[in-house]
N, C-alpha and C positions, 0 to 999 in steps of 0.2 A: 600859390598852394597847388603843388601838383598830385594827382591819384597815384594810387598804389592800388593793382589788382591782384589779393590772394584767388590763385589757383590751385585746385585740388583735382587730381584724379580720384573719378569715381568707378568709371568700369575699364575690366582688364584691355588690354589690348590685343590679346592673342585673340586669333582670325580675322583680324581687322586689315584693310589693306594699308601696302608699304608706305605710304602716301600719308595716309594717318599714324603709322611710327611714327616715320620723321619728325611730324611736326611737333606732336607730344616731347619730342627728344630733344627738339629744339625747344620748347620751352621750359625744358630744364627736370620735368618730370621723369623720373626712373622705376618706379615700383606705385603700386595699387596704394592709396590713400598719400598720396605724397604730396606737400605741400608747397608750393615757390610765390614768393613775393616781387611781382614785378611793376615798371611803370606802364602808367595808361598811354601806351601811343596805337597810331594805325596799325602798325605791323602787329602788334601782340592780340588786338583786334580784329585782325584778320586771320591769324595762327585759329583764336577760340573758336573765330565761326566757324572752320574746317572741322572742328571735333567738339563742336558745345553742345553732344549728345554725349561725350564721355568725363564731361568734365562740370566741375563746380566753381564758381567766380561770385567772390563777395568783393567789393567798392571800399577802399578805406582811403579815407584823407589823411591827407601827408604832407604837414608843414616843413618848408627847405628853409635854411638859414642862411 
């Protein structure tokens, strides 16, 4: 059984540095309240701690067939 972490942006981006785009944009978020469903690995875990002042993360389990 692997996790799935819903990611939500919660505050804007604008003034924030370039460094912080990117990563937001790599994980897939585009616009203020947006939502993306991704897997629990390091890298996406280390994407959140970069910006997990801007961001919301809830834990869902996720059975694979």
């Amino acid at each position: 059984m692997s996790k799935i972490l819903s990611i939500t942006l919660k505050k804007s981006m604008i003034g924030k540095p370039e460094k912080h785009r990117r990563v937001i944009q790599s994980l897939g978020l585009r616009k203020l309240n947006s939502t993306v469903a991704l897997k629990d690995t390091p890298t996406v875990r280390g994407m959140i701690r970069k910006v997990s002042h801007m961001l919301a993360v809830e834990e869902k389990a996720h059975e694979t067939k």
